[in-house]
PDB file with SEQRES, HELIX, SHEET and CRYST1 records, atoms N, CA, C and O in Angstrom:
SEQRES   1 A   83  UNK UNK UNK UNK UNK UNK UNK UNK UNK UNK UNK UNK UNK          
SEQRES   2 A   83  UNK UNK UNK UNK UNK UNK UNK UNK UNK UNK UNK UNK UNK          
SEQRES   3 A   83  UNK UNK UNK UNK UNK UNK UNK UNK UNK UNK UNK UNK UNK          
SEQRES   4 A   83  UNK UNK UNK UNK UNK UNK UNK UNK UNK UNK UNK UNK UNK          
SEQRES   5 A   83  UNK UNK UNK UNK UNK UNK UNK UNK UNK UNK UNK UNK UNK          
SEQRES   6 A   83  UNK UNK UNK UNK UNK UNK UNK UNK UNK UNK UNK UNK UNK          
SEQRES   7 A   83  UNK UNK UNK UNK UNK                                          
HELIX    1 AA1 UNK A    7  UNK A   21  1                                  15    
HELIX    2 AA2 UNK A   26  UNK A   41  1                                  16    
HELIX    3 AA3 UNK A   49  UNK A   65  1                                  17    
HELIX    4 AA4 UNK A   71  UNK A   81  1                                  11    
CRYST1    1.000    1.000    1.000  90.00  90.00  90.00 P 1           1          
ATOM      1  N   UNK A   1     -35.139-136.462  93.710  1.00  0.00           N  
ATOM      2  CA  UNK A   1     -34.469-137.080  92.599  1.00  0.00           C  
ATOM      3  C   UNK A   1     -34.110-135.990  91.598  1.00  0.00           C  
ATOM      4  O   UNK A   1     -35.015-135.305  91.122  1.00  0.00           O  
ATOM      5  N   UNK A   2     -32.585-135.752  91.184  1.00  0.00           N  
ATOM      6  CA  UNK A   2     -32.377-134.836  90.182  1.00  0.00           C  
ATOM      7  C   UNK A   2     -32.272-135.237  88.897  1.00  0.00           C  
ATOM      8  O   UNK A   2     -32.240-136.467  88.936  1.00  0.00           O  
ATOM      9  N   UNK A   3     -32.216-134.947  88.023  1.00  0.00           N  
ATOM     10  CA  UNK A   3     -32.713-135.235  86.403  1.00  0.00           C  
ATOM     11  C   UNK A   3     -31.424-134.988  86.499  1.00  0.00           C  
ATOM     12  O   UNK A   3     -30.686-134.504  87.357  1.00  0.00           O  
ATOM     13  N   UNK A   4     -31.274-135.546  85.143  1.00  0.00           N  
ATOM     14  CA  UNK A   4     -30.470-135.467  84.449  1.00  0.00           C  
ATOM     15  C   UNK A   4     -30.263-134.181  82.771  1.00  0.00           C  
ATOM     16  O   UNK A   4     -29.315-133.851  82.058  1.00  0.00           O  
ATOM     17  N   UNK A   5     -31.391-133.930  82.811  1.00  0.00           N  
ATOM     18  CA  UNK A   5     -31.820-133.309  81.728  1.00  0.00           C  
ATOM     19  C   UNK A   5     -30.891-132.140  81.754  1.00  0.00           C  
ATOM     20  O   UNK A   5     -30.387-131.988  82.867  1.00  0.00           O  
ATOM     21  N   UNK A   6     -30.594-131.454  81.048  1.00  0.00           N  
ATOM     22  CA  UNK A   6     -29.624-129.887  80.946  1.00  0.00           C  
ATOM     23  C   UNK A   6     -30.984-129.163  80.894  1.00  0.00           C  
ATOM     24  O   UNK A   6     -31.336-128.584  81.921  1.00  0.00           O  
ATOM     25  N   UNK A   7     -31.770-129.132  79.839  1.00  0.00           N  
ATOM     26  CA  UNK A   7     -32.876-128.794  79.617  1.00  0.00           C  
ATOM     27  C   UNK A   7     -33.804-128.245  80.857  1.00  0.00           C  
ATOM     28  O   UNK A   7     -33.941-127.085  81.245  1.00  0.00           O  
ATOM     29  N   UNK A   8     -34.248-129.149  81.227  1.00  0.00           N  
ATOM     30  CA  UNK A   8     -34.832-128.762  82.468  1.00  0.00           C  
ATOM     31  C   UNK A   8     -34.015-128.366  83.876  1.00  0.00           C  
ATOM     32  O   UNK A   8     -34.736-127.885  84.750  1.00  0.00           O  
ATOM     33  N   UNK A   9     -32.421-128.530  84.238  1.00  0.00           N  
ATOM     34  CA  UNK A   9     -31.873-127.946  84.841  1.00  0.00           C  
ATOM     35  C   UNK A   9     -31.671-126.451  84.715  1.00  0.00           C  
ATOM     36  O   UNK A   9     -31.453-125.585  85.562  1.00  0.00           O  
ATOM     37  N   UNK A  10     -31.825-126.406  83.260  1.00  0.00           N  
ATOM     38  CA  UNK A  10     -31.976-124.766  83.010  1.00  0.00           C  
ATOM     39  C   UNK A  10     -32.828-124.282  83.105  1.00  0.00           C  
ATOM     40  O   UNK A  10     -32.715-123.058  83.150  1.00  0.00           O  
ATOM     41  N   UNK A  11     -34.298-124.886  83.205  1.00  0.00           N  
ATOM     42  CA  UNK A  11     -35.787-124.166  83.728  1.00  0.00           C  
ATOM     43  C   UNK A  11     -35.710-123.994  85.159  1.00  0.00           C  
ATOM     44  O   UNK A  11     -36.056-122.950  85.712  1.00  0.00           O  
ATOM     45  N   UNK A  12     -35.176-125.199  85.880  1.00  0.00           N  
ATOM     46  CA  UNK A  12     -35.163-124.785  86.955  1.00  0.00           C  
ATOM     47  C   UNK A  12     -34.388-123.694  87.486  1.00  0.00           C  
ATOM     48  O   UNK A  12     -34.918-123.048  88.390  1.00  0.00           O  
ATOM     49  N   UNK A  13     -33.076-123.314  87.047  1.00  0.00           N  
ATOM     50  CA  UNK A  13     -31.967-122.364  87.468  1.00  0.00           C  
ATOM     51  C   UNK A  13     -32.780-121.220  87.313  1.00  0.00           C  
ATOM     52  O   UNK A  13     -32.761-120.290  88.119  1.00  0.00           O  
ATOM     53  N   UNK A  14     -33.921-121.274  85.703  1.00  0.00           N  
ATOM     54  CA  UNK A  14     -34.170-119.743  85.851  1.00  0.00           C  
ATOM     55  C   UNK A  14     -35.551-119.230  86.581  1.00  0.00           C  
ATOM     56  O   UNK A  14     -35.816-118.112  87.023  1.00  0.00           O  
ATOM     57  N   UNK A  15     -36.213-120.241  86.559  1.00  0.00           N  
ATOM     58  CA  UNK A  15     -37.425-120.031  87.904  1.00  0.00           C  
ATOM     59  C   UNK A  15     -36.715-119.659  89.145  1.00  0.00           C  
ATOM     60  O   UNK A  15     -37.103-118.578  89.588  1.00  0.00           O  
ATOM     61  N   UNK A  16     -35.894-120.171  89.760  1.00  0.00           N  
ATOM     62  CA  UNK A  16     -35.007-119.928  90.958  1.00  0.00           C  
ATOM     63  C   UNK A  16     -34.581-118.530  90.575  1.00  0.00           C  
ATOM     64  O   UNK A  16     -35.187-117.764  91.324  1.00  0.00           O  
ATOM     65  N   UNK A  17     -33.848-117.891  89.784  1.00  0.00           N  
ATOM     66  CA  UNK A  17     -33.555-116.759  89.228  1.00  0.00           C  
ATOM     67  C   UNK A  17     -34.481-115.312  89.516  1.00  0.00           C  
ATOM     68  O   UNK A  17     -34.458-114.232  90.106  1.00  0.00           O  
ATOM     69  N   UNK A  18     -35.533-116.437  88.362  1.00  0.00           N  
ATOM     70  CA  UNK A  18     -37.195-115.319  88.490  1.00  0.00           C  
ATOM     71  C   UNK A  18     -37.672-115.095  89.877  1.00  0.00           C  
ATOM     72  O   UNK A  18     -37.952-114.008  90.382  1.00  0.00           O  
ATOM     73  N   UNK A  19     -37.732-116.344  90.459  1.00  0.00           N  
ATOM     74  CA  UNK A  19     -38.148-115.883  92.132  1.00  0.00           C  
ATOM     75  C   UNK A  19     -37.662-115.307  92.722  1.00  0.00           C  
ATOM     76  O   UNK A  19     -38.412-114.717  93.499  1.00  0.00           O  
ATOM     77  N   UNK A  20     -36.071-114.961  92.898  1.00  0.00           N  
ATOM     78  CA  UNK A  20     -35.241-114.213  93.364  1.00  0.00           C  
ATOM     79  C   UNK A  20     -35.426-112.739  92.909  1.00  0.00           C  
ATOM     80  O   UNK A  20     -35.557-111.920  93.819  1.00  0.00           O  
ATOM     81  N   UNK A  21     -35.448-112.411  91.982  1.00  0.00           N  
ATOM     82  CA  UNK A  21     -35.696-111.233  91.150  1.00  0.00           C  
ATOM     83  C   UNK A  21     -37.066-110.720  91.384  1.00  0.00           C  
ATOM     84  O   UNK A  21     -37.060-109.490  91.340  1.00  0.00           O  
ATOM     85  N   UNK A  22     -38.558-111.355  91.680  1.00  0.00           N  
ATOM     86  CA  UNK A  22     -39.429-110.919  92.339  1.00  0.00           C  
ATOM     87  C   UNK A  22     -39.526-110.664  93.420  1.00  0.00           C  
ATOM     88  O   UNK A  22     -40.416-109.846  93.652  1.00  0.00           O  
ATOM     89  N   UNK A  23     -38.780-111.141  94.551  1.00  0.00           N  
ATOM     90  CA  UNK A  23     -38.436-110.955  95.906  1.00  0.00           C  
ATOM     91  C   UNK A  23     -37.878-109.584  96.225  1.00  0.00           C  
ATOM     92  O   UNK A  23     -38.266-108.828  97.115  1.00  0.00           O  
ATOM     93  N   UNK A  24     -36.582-109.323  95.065  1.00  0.00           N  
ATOM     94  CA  UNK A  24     -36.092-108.278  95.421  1.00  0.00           C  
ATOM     95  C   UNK A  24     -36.768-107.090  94.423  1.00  0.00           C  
ATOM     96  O   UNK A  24     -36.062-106.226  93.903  1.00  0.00           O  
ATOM     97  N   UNK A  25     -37.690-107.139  94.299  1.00  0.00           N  
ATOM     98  CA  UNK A  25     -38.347-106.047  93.651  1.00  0.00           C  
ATOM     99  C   UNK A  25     -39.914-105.666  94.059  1.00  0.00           C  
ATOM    100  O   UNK A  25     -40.703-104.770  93.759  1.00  0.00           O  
ATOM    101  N   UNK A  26     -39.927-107.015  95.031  1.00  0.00           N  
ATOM    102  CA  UNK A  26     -41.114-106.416  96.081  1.00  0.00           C  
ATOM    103  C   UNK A  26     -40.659-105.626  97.292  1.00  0.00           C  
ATOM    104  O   UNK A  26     -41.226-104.641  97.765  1.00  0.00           O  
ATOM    105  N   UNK A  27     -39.319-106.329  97.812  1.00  0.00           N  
ATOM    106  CA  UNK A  27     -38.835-105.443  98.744  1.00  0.00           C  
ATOM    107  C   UNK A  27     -38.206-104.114  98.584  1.00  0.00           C  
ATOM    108  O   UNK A  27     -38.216-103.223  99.434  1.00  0.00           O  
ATOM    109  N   UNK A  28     -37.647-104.064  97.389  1.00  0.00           N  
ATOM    110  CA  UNK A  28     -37.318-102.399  96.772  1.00  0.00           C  
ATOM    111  C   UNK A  28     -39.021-101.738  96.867  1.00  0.00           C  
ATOM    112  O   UNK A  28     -39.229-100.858  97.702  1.00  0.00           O  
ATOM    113  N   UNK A  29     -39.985-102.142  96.120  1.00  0.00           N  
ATOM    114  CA  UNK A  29     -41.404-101.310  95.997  1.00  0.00           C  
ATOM    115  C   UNK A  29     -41.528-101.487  97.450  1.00  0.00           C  
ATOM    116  O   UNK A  29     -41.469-100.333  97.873  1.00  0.00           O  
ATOM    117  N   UNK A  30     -41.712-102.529  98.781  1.00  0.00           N  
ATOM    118  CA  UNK A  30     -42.270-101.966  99.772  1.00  0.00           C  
ATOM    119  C   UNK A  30     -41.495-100.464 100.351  1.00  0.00           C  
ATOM    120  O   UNK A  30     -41.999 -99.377 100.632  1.00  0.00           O  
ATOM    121  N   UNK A  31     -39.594-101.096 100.399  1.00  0.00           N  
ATOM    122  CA  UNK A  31     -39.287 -99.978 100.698  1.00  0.00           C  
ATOM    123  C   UNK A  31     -39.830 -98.461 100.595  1.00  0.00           C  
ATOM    124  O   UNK A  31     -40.119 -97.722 101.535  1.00  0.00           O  
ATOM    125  N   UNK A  32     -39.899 -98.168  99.118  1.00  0.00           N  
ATOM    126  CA  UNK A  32     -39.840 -96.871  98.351  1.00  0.00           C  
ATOM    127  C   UNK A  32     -41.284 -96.446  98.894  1.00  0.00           C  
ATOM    128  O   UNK A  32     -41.603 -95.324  99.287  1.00  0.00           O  
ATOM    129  N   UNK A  33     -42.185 -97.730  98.822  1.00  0.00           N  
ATOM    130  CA  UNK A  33     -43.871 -96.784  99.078  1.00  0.00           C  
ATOM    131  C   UNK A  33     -43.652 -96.528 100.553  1.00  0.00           C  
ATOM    132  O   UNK A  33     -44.318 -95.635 101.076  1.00  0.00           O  
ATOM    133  N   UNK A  34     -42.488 -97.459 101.528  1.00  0.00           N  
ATOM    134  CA  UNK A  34     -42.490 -96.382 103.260  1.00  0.00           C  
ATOM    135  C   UNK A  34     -41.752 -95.103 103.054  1.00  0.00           C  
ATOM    136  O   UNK A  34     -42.049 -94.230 103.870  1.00  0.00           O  
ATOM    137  N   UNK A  35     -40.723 -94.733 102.017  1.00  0.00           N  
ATOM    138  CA  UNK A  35     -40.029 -93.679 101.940  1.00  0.00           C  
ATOM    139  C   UNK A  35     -40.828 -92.405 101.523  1.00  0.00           C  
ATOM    140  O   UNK A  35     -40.769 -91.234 101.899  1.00  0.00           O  
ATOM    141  N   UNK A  36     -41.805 -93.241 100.361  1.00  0.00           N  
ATOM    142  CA  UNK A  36     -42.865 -92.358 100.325  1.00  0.00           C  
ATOM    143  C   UNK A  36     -43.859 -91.890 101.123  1.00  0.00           C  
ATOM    144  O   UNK A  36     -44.230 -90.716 101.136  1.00  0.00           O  
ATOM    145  N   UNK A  37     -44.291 -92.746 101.772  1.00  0.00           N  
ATOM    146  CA  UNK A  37     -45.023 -92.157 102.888  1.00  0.00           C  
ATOM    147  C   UNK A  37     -44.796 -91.147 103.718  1.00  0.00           C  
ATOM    148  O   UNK A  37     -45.595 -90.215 103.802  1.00  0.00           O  
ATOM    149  N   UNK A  38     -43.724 -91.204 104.407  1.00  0.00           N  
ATOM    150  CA  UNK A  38     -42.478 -90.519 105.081  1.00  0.00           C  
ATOM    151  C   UNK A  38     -42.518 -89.220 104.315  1.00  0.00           C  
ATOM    152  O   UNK A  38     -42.830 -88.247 105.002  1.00  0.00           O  
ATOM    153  N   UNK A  39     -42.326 -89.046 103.325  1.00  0.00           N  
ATOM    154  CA  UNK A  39     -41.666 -87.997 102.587  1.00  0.00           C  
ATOM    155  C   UNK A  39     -43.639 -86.794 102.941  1.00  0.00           C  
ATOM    156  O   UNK A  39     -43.891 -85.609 103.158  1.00  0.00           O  
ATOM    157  N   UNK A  40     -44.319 -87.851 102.818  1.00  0.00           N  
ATOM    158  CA  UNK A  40     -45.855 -87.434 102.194  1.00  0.00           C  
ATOM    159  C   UNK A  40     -46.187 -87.134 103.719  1.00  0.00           C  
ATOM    160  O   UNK A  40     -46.634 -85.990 103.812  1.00  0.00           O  
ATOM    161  N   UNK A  41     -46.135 -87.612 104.619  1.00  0.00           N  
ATOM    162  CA  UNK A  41     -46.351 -87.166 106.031  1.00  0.00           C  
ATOM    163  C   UNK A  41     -45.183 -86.264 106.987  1.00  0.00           C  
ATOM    164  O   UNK A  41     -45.463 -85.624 108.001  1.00  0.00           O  
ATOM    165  N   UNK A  42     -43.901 -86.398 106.409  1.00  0.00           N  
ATOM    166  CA  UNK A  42     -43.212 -85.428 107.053  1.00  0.00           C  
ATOM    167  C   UNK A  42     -43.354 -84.014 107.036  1.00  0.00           C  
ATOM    168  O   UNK A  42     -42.417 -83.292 107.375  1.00  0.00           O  
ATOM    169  N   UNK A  43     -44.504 -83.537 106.651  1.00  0.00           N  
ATOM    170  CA  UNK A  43     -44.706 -82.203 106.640  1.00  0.00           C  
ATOM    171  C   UNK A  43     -45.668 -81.763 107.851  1.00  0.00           C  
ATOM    172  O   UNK A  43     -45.766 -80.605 108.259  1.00  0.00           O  
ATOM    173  N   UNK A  44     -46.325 -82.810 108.331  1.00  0.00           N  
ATOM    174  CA  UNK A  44     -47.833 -83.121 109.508  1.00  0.00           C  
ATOM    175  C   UNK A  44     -46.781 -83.599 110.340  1.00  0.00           C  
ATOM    176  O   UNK A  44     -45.822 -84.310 110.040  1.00  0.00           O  
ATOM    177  N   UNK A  45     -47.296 -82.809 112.059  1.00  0.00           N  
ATOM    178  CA  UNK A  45     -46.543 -82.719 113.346  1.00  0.00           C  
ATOM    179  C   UNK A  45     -47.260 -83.938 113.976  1.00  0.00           C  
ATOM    180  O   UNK A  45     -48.080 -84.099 114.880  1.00  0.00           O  
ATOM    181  N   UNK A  46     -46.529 -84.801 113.022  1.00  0.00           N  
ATOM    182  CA  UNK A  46     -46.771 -86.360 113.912  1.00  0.00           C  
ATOM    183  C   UNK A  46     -45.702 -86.601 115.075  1.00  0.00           C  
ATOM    184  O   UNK A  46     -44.618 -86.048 114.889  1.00  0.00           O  
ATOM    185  N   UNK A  47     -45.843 -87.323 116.209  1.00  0.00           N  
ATOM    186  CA  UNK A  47     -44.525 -87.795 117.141  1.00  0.00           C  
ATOM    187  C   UNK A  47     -44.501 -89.028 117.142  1.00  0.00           C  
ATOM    188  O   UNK A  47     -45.600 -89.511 116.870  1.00  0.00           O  
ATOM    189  N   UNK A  48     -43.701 -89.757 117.336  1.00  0.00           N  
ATOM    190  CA  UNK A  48     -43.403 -91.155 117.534  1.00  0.00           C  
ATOM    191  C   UNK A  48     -43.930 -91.788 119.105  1.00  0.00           C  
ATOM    192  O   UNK A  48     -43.826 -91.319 120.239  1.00  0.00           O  
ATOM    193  N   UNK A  49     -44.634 -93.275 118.500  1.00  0.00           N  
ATOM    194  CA  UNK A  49     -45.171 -93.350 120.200  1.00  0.00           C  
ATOM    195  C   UNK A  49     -44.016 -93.562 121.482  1.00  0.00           C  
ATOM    196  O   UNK A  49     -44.424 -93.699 122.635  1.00  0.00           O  
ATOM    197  N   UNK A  50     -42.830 -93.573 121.226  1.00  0.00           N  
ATOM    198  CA  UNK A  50     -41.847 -93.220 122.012  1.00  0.00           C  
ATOM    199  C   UNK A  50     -42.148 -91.695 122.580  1.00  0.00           C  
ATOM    200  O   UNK A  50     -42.639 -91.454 123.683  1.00  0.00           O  
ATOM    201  N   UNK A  51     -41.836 -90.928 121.806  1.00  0.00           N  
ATOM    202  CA  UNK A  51     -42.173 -89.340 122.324  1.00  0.00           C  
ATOM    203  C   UNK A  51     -43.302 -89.231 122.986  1.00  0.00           C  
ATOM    204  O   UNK A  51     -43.496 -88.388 123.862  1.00  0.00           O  
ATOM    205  N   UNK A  52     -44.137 -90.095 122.602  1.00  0.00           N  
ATOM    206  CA  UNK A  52     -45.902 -89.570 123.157  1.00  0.00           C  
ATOM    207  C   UNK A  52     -45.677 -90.143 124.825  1.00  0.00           C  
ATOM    208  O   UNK A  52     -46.078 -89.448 125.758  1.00  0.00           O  
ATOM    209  N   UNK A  53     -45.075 -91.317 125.032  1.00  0.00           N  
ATOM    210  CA  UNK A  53     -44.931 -91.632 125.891  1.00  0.00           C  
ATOM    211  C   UNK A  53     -44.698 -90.800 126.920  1.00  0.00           C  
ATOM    212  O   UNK A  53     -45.376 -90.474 127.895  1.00  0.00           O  
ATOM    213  N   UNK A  54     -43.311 -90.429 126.429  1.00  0.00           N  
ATOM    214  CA  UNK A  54     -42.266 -90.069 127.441  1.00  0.00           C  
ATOM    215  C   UNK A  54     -43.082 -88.679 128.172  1.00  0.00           C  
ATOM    216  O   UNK A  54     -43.127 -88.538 129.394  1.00  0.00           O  
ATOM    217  N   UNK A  55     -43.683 -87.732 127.229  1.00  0.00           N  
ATOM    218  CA  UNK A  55     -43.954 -86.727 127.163  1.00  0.00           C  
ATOM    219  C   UNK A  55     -45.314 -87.008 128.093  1.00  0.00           C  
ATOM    220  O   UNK A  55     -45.742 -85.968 128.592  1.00  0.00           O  
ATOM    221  N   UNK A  56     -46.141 -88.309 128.452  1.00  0.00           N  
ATOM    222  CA  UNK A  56     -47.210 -88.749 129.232  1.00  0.00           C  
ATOM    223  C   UNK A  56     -46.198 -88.568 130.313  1.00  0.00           C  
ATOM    224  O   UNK A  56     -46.145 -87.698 131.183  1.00  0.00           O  
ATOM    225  N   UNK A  57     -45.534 -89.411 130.111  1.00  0.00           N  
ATOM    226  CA  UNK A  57     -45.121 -89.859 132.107  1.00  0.00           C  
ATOM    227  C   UNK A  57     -44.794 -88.370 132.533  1.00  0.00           C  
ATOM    228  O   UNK A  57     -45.144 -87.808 133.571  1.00  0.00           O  
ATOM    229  N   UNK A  58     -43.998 -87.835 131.429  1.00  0.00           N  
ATOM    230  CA  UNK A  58     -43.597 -86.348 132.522  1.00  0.00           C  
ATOM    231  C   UNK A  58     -45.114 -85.344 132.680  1.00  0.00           C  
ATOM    232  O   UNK A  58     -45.009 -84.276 133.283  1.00  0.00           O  
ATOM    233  N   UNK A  59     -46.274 -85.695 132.196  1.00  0.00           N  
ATOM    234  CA  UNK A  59     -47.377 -84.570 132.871  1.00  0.00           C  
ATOM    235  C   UNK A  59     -47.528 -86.047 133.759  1.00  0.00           C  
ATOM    236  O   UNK A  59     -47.012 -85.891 134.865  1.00  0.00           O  
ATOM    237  N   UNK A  60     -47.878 -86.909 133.648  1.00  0.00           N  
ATOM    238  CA  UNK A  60     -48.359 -87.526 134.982  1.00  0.00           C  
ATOM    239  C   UNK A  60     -47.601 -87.265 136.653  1.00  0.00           C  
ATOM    240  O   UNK A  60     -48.086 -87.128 137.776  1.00  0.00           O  
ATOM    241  N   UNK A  61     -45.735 -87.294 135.937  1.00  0.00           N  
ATOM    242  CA  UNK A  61     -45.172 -86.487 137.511  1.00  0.00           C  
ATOM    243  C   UNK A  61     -45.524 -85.380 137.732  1.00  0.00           C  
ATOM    244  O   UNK A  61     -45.737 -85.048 138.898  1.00  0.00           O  
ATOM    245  N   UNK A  62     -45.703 -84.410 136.603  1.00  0.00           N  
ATOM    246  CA  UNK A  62     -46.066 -82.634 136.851  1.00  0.00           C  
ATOM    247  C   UNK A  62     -47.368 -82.801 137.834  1.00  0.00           C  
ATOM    248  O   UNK A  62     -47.408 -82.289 138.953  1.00  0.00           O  
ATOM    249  N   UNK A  63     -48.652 -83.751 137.153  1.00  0.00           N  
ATOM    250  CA  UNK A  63     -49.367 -84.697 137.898  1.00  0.00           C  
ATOM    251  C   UNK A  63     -49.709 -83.965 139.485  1.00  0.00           C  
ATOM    252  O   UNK A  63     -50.448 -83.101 139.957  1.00  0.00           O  
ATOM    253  N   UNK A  64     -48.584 -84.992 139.965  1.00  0.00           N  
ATOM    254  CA  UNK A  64     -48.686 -85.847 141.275  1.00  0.00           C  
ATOM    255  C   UNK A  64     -47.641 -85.095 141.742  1.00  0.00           C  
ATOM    256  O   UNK A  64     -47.585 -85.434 142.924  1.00  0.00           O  
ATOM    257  N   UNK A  65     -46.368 -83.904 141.468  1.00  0.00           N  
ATOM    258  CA  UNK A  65     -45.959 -82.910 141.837  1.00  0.00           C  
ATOM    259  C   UNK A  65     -46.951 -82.164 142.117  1.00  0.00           C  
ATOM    260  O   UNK A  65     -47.082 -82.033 143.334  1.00  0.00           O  
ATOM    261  N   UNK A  66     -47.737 -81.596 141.480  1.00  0.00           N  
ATOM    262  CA  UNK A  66     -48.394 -79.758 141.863  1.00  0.00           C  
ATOM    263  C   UNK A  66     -49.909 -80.588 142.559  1.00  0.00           C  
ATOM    264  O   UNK A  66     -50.865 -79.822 142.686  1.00  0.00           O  
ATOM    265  N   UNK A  67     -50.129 -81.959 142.962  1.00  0.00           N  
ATOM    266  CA  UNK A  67     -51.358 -81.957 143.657  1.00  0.00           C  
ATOM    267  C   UNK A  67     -50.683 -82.560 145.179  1.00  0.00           C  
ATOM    268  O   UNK A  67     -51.406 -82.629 146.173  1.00  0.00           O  
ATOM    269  N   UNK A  68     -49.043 -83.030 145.227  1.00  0.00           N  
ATOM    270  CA  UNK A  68     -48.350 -83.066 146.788  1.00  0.00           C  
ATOM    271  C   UNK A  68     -48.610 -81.089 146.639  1.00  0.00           C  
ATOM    272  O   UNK A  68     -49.720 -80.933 147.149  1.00  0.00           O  
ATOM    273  N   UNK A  69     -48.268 -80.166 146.347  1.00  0.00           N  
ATOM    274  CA  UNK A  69     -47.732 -78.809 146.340  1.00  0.00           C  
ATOM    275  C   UNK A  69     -49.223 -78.098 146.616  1.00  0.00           C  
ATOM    276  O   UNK A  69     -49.506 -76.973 147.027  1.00  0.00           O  
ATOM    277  N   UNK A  70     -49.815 -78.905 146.331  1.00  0.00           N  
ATOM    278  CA  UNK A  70     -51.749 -78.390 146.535  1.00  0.00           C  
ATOM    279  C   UNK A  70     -51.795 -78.809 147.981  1.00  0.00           C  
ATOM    280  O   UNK A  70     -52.114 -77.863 148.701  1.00  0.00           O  
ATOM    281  N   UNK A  71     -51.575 -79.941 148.633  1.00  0.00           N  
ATOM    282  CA  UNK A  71     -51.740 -80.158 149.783  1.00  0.00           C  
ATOM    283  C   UNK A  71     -51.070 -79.455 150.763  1.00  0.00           C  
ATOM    284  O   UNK A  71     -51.576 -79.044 151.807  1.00  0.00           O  
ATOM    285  N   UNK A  72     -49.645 -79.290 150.326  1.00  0.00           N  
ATOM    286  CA  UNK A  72     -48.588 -79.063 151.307  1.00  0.00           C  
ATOM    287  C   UNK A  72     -49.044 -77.332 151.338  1.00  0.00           C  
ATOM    288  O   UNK A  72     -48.961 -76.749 152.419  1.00  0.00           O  
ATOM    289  N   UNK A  73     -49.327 -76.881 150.601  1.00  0.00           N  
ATOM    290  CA  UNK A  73     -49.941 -74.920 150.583  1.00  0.00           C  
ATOM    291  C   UNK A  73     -51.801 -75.352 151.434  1.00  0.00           C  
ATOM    292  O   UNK A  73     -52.095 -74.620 152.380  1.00  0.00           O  
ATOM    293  N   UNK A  74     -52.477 -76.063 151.180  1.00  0.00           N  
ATOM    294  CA  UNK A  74     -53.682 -75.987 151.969  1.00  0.00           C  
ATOM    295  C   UNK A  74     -53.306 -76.517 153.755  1.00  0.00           C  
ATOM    296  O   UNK A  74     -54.067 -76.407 154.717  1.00  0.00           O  
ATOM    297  N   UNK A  75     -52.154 -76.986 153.742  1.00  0.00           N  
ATOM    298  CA  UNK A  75     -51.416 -77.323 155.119  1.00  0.00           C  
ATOM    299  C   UNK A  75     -51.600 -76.615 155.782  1.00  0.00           C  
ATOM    300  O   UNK A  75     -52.300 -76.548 156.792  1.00  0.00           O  
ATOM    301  N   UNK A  76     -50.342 -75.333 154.775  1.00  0.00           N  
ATOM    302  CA  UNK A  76     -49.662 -74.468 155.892  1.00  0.00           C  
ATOM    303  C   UNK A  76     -50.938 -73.363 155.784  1.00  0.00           C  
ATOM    304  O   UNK A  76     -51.032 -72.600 156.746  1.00  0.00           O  
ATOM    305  N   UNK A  77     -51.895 -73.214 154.734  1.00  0.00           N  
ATOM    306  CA  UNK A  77     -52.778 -72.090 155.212  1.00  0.00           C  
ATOM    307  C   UNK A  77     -53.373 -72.369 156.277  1.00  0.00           C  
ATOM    308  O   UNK A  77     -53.449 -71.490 157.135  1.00  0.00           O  
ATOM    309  N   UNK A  78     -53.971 -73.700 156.521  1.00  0.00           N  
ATOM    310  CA  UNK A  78     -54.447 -74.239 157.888  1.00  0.00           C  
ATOM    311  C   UNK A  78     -53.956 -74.041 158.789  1.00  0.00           C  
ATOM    312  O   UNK A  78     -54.679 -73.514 159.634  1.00  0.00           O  
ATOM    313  N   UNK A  79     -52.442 -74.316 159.215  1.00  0.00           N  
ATOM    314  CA  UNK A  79     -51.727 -73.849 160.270  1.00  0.00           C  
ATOM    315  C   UNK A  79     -51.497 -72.068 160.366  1.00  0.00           C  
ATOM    316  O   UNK A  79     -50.936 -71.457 161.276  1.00  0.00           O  
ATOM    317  N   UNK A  80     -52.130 -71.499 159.109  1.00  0.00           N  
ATOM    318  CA  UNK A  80     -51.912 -70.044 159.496  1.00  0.00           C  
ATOM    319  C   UNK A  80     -53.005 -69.339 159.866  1.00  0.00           C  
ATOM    320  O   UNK A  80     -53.037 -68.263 160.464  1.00  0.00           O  
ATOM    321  N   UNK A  81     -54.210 -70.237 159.341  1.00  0.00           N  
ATOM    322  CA  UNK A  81     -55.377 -69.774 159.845  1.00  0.00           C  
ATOM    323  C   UNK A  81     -55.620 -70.047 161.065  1.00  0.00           C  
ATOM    324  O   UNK A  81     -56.262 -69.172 161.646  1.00  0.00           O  
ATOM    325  N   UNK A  82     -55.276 -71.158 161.809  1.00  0.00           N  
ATOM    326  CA  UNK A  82     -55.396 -71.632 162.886  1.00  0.00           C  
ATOM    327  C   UNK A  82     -54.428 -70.694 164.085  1.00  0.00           C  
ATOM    328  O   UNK A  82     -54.602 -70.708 165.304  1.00  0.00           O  
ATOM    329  N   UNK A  83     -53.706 -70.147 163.554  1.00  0.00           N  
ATOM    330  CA  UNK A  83     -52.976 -69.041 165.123  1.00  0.00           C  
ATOM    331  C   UNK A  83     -53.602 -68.006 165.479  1.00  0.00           C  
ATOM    332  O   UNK A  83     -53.186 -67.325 166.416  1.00  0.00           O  
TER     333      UNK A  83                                                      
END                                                                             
C-alpha cells in the first residue's frame, strides 16, 4: 500500500538513496583494500594457482619422461652386457 504522504515519500526516496550510496562505497573500499593488497604483495614472488599448476604437470611429464629414458638406457646396457 503506497501513502499518500509527500512527506514520507521523501523519507523513503532518501533511505533508497542512502542505501545506494552505502553499497557503492563498500564496493569502492572492497575494491581499493584488493588493489592494496596487490600493490603490498607485488613485490613477493607469488604465482598464480594457474602457473603452479601448469608448471606441476610439466615436472610430472619430465616425471615419467627421464624414468621411460631410465629404463630404455638399463635395456640397452643389458643387451650390451649380455654379448
Amino acid at each position: 500500500m503506497q501513502s499518500e504522504n509527500p512527506l514520507i515519500a521523501d523519507f523513503v526516496k532518501i533511505a533508497n538513496s542512502a542505501a545506494g550510496t552505502m553499497a557503492g562505497m563498500t564496493r569502492e573500499a572492497r575494491e581499493g583494500a584488493r588493489e592494496k593488497m596487490r600493490e603490498a604483495m607485488g613485490g613477493m614472488d607469488f604465482v598464480s594457482r594457474e602457473e603452479f599448476d601448469t608448471v606441476k604437470a610439466m615436472a610430472q611429464k619430465a616425471r615419467e619422461q627421464a624414468d621411460a629414458l631410465e629404463a630404455k638406457v638399463a635395456e640397452l646396457e643389458a643387451k650390451l652386457s649380455g654379448k
